[in-house]
PDB file of N, H, CA, C and O in Angstrom:
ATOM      1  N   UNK A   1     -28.982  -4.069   9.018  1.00  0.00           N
ATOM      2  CA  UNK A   1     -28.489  -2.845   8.417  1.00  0.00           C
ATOM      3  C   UNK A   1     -27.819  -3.181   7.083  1.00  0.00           C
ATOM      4  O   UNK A   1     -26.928  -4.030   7.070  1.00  0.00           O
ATOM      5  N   UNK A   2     -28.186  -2.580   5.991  1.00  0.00           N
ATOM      6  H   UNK A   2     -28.910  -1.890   6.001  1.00  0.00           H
ATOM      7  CA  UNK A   2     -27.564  -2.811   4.604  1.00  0.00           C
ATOM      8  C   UNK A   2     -26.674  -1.305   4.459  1.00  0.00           C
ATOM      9  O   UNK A   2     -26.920  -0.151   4.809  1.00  0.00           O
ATOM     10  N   UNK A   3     -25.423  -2.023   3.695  1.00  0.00           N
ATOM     11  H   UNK A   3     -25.223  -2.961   3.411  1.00  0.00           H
ATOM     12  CA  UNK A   3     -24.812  -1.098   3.364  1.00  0.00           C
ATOM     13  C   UNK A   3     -24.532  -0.715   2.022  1.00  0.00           C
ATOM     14  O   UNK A   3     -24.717  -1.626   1.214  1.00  0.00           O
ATOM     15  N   UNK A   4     -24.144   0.353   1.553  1.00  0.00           N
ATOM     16  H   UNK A   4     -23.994   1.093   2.209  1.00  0.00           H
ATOM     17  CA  UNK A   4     -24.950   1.038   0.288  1.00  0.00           C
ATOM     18  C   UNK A   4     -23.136   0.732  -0.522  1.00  0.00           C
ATOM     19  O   UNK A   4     -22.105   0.349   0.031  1.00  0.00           O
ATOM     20  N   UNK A   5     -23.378   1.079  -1.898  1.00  0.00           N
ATOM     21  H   UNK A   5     -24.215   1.391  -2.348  1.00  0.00           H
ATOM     22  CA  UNK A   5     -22.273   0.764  -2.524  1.00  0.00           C
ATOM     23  C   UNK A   5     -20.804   1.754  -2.236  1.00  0.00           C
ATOM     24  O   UNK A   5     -19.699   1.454  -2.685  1.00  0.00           O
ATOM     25  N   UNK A   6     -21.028   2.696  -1.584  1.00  0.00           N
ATOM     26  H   UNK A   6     -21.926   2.940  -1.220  1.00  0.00           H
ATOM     27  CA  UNK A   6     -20.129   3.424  -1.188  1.00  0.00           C
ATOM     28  C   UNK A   6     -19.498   3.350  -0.077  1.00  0.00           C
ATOM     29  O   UNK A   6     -18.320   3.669   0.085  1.00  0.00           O
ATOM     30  N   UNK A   7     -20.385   2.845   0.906  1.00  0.00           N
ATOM     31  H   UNK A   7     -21.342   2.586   0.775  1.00  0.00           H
ATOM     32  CA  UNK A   7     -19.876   2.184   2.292  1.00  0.00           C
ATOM     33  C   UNK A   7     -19.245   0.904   2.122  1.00  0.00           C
ATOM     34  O   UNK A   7     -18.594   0.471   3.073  1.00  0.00           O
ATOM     35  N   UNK A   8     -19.331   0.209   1.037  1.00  0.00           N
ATOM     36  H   UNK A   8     -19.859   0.561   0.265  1.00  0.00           H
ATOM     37  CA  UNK A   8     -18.486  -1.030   1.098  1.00  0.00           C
ATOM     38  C   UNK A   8     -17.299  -1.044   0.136  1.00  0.00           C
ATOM     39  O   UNK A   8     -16.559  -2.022   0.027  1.00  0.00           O
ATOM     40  N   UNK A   9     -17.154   0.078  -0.550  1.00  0.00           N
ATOM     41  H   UNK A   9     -17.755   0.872  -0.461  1.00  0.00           H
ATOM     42  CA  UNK A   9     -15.886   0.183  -1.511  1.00  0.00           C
ATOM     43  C   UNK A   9     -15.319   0.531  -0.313  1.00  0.00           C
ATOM     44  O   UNK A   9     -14.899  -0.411   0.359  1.00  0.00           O
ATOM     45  N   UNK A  10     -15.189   1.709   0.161  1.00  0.00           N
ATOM     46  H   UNK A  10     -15.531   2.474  -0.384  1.00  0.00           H
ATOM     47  CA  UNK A  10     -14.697   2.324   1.347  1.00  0.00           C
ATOM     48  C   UNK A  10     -14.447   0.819   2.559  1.00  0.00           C
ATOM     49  O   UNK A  10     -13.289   0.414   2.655  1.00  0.00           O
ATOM     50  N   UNK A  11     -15.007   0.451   2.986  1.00  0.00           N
ATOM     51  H   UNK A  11     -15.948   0.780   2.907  1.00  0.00           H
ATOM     52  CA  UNK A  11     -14.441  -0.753   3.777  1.00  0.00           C
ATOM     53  C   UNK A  11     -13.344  -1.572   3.269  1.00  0.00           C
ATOM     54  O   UNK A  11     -12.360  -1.879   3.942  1.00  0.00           O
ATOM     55  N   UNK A  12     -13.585  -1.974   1.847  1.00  0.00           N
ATOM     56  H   UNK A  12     -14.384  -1.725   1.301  1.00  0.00           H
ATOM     57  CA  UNK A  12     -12.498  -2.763   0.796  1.00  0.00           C
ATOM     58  C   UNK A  12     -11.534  -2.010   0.642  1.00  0.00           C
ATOM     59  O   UNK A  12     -10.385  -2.400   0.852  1.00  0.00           O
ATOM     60  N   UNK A  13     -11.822  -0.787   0.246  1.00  0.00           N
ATOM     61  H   UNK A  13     -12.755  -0.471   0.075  1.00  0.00           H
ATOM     62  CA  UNK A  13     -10.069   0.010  -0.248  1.00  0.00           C
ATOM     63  C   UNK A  13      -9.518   0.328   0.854  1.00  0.00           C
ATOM     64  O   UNK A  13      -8.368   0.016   0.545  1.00  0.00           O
ATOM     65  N   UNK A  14      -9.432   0.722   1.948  1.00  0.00           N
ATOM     66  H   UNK A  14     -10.366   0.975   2.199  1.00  0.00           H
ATOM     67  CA  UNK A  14      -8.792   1.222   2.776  1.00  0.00           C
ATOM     68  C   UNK A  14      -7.779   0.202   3.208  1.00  0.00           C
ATOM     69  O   UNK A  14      -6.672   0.662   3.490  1.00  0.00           O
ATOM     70  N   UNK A  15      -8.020  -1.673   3.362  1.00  0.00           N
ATOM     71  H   UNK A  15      -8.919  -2.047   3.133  1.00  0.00           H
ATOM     72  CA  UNK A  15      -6.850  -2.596   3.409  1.00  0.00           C
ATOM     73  C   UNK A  15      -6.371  -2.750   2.285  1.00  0.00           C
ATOM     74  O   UNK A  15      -5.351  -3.439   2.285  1.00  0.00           O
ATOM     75  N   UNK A  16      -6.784  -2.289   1.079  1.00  0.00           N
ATOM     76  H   UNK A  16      -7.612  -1.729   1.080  1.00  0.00           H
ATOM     77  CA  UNK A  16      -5.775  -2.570  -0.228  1.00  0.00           C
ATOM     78  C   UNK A  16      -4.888  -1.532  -0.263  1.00  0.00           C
ATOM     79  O   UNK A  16      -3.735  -1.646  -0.677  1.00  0.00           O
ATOM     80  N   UNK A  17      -5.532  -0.200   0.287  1.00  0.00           N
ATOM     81  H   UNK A  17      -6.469  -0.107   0.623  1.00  0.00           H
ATOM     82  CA  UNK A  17      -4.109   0.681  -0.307  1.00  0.00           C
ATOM     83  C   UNK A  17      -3.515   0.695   0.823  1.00  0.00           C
ATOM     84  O   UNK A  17      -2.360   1.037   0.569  1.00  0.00           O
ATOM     85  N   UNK A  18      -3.644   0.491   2.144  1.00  0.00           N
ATOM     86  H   UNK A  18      -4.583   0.214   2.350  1.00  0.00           H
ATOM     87  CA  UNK A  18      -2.568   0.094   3.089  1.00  0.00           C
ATOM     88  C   UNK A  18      -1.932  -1.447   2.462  1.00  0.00           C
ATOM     89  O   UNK A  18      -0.913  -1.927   2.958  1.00  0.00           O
ATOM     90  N   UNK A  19      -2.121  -1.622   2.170  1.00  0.00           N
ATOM     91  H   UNK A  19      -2.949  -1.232   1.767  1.00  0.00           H
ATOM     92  CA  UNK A  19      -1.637  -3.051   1.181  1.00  0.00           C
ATOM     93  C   UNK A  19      -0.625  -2.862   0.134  1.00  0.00           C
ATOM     94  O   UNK A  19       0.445  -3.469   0.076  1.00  0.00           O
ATOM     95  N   UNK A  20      -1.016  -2.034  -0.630  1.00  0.00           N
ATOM     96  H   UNK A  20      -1.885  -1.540  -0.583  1.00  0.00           H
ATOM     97  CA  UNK A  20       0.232  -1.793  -1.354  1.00  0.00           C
ATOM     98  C   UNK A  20       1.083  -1.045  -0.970  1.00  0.00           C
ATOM     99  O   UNK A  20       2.262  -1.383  -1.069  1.00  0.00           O
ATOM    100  N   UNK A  21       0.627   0.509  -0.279  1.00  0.00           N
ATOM    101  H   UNK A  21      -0.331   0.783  -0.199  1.00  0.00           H
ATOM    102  CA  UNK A  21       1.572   1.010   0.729  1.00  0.00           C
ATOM    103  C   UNK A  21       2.733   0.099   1.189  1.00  0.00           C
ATOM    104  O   UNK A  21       3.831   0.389   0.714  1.00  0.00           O
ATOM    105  N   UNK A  22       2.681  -0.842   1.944  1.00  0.00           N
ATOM    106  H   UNK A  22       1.789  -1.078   2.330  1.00  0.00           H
ATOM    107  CA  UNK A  22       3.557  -1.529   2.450  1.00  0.00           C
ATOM    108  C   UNK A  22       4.366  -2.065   1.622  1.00  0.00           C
ATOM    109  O   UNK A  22       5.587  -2.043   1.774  1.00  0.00           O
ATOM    110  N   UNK A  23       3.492  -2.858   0.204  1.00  0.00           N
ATOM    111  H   UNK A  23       2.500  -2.877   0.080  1.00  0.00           H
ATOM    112  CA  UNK A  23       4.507  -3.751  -1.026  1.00  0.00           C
ATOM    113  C   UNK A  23       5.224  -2.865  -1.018  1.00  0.00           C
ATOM    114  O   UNK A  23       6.337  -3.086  -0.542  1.00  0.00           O
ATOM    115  N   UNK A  24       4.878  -1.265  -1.610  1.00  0.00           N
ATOM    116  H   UNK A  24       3.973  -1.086  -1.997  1.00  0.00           H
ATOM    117  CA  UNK A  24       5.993  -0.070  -2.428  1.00  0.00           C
ATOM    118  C   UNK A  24       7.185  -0.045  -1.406  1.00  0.00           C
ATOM    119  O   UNK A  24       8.314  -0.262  -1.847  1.00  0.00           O
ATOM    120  N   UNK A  25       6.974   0.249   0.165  1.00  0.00           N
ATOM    121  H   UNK A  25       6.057   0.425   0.523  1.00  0.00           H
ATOM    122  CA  UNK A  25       7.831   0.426   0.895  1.00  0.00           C
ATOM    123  C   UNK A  25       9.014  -0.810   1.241  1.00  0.00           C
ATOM    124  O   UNK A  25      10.122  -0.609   1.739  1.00  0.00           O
ATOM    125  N   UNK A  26       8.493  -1.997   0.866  1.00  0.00           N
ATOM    126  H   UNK A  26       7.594  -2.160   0.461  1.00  0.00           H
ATOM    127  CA  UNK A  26       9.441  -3.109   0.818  1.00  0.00           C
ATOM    128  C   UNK A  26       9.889  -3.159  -0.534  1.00  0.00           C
ATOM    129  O   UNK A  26      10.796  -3.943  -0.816  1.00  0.00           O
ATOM    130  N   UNK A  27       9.424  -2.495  -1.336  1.00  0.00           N
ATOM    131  H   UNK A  27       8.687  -1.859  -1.107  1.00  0.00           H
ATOM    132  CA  UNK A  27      10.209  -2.649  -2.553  1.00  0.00           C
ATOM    133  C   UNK A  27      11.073  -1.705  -2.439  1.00  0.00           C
ATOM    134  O   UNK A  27      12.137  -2.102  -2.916  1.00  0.00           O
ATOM    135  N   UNK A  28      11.183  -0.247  -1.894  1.00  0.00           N
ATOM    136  H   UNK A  28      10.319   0.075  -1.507  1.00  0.00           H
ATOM    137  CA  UNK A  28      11.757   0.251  -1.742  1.00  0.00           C
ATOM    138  C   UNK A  28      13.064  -0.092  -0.339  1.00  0.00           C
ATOM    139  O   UNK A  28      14.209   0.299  -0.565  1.00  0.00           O
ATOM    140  N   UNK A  29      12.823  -0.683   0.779  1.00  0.00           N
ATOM    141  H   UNK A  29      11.893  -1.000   0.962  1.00  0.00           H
ATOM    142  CA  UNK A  29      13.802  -0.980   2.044  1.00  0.00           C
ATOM    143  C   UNK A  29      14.760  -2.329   0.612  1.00  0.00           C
ATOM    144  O   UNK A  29      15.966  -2.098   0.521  1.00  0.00           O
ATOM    145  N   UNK A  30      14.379  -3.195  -0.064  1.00  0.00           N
ATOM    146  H   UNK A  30      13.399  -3.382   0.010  1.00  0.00           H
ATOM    147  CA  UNK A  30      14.638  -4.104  -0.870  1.00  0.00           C
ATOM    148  C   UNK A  30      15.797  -3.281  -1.371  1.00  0.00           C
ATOM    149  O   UNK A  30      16.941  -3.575  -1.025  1.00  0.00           O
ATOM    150  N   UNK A  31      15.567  -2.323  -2.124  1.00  0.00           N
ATOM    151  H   UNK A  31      14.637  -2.085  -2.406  1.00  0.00           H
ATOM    152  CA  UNK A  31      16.458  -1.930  -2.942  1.00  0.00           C
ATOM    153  C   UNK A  31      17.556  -1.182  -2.045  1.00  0.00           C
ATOM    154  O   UNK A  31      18.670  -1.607  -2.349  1.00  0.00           O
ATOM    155  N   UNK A  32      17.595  -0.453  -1.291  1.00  0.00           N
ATOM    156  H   UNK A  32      16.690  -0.107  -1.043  1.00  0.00           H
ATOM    157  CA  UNK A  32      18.385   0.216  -0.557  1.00  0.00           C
ATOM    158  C   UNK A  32      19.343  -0.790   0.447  1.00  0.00           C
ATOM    159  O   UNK A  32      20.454  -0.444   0.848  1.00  0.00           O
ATOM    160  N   UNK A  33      18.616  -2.267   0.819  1.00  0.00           N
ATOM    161  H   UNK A  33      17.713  -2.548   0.493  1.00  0.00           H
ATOM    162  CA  UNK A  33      19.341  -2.636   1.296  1.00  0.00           C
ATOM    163  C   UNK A  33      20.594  -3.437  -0.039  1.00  0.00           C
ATOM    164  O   UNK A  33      21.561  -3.991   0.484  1.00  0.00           O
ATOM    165  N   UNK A  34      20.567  -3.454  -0.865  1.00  0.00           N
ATOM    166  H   UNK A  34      19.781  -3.004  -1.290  1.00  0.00           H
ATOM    167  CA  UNK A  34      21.106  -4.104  -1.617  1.00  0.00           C
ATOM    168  C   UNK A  34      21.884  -2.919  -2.523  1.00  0.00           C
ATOM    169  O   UNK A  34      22.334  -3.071  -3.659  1.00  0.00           O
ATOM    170  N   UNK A  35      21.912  -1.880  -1.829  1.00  0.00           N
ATOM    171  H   UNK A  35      21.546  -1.756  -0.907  1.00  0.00           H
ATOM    172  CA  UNK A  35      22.466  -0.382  -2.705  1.00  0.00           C
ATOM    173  C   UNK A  35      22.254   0.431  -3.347  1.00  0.00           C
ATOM    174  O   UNK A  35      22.940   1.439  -3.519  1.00  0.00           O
ATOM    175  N   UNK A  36      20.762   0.010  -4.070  1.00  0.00           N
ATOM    176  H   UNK A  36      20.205  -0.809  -3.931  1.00  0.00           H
ATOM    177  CA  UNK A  36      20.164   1.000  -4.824  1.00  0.00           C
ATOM    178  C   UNK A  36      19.673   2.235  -4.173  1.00  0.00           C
ATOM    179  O   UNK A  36      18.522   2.199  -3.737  1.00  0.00           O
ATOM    180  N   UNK A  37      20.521   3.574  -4.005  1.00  0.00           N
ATOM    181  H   UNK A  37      21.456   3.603  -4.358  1.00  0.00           H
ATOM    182  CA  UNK A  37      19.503   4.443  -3.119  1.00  0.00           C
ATOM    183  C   UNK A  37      18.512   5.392  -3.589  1.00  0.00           C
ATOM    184  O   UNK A  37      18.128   6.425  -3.040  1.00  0.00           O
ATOM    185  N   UNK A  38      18.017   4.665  -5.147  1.00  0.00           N
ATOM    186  H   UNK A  38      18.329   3.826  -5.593  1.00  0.00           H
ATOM    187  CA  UNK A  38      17.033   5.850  -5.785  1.00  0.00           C
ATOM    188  C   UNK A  38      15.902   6.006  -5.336  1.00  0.00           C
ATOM    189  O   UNK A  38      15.373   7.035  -5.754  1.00  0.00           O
ATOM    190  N   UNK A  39      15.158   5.276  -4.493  1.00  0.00           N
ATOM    191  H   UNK A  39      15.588   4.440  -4.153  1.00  0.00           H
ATOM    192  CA  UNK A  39      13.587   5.028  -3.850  1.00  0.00           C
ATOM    193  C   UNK A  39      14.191   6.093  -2.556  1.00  0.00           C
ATOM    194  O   UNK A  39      13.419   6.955  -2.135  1.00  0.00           O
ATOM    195  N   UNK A  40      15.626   5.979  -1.949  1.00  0.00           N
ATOM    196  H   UNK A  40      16.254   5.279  -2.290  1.00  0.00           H
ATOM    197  CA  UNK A  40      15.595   6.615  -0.899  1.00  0.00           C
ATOM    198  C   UNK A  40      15.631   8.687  -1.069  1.00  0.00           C
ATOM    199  O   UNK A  40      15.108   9.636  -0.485  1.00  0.00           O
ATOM    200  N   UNK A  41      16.507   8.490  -2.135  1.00  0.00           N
ATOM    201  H   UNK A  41      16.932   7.719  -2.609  1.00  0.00           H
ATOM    202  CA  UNK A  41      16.723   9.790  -2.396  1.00  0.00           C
ATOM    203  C   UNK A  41      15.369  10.684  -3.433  1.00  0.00           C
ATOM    204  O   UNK A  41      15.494  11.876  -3.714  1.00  0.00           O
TER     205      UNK A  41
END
């Protein structure tokens, strides 16, 4: 079975933007734990 160029972006992006999802959210728990509460508010 070959998969076409749209079926394999779609396989690739879906762990990158859960990927950065997570960086943003540790950049954000990062800052709040250290006092910054602008990511929280």
């Amino acid at each position: 079975m070959e998969l076409n160029v749209i079926q394999v972006i779609a396989i690739y992006a879906l762990p990158v933007i859960f990927a950065i999802t997570l960086h943003e959210a540790a950049h954000a728990y990062a800052a709040k734990h250290f006092g910054d509460l602008t990511a929280y508010s």
